[in-house]
C-alpha positions as CSV (number, residue, x, y, z in Angstrom):
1,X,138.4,132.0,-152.5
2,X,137.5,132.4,-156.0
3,X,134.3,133.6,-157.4
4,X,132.2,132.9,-160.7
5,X,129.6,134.2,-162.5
6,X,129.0,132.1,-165.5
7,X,131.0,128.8,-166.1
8,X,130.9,127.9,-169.7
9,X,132.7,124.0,-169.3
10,X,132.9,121.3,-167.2
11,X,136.7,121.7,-166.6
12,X,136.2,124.8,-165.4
13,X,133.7,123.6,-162.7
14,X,135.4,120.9,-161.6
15,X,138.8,122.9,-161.3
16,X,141.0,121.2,-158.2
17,X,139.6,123.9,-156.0
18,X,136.4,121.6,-155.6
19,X,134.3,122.1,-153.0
20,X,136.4,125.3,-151.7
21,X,135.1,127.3,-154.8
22,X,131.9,129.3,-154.1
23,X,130.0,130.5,-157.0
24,X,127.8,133.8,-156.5
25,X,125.6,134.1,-159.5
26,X,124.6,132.1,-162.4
27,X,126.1,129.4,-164.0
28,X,125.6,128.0,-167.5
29,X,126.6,125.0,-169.4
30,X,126.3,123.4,-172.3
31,X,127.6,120.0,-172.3
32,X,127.4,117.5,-169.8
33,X,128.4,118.8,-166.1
34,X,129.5,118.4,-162.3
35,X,129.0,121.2,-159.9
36,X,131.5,120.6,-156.8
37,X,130.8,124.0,-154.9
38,X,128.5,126.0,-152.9
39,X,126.4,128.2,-155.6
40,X,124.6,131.3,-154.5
41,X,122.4,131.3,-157.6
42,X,120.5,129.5,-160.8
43,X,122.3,127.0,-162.5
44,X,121.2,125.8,-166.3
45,X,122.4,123.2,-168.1
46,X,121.4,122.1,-171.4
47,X,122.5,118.4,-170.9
48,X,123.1,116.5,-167.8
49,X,124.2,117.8,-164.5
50,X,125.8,116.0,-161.2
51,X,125.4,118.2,-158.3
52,X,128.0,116.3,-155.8
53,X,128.0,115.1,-152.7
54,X,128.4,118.4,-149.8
55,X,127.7,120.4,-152.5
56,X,125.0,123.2,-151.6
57,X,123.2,125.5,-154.6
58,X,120.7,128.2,-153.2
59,X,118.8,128.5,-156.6
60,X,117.1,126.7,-159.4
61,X,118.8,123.7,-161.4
62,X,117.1,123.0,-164.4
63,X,118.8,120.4,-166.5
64,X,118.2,118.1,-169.0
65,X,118.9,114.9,-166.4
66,X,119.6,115.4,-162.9
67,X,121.4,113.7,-160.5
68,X,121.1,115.0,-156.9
69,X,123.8,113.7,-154.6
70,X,124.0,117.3,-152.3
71,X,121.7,119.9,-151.2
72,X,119.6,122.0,-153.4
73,X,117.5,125.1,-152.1
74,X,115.7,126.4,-154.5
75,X,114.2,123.5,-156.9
76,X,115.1,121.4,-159.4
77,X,113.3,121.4,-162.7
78,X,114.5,118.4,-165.4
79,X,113.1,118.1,-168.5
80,X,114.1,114.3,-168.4
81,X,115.6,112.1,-165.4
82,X,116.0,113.6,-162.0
83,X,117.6,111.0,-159.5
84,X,117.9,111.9,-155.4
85,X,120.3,109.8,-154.2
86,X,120.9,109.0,-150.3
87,X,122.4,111.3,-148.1
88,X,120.5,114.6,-150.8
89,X,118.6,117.2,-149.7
90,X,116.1,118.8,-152.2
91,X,113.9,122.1,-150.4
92,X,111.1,123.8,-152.5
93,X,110.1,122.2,-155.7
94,X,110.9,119.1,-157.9
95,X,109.7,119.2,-161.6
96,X,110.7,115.7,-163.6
97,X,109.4,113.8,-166.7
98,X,110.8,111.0,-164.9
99,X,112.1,110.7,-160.7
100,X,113.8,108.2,-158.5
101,X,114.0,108.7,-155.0
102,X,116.5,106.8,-152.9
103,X,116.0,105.8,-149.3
104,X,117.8,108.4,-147.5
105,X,117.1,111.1,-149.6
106,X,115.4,113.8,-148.0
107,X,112.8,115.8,-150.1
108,X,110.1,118.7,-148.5
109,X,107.9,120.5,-151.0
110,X,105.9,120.4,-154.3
111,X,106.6,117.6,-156.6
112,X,105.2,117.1,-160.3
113,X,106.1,113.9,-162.6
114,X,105.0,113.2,-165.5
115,X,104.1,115.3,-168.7
């Protein structure tokens, strides 16, 4: 099992250990991103971020675009495009400029859109 605390690229992220690799403790990018593990913490990205399918993060992701296709915990916060696709789970809070909700997605909280 291996353990994180700040993942600076994409490669690193989607390493072959994939959804095996849990992550305790915040992660960073700065380019363009897929998180394929269970995350014990915040995760900030300065572009857009996929958080896959069985993935689970027990945090904040704030992103530039997001596209939800797991199970997020703690909120989501995007400054542009945030997208729940079916079969995602999103608990707490969802911040957006812009959101799309798929049938099937499952969301239970606070929700602002908009400016």
């Amino acid at each position: 099992m291996e353990t994180k605390s700040e993942v600076k690229s994409q490669d690193e992220v989607t390493a072959p250990a994939g959804l095996g690799l849990q992550i305790s403790g915040s992660v960073g990018l700065d380019q363009d991103g897929v998180i394929r593990a269970m995350v014990k913490g915040d995760i900030r990205s300065t572009s857009k971020l996929v958080i896959a399918q069985e993935s689970v993060v027990s945090g904040l992701v704030q992103a530039k675009d997001i596209r939800l296709e797991g199970r997020v915990e703690g909120g989501i916060e995007g400054a542009g495009k945030v997208w729940l696709t079916r079969g995602s789970i999103l608990r707490t809070r969802c911040v957006a400029k812009e959101l799309r909700i798929e049938p099937g997605a499952t969301f239970a909280g606070e929700l602002k859109v908009g400016e």
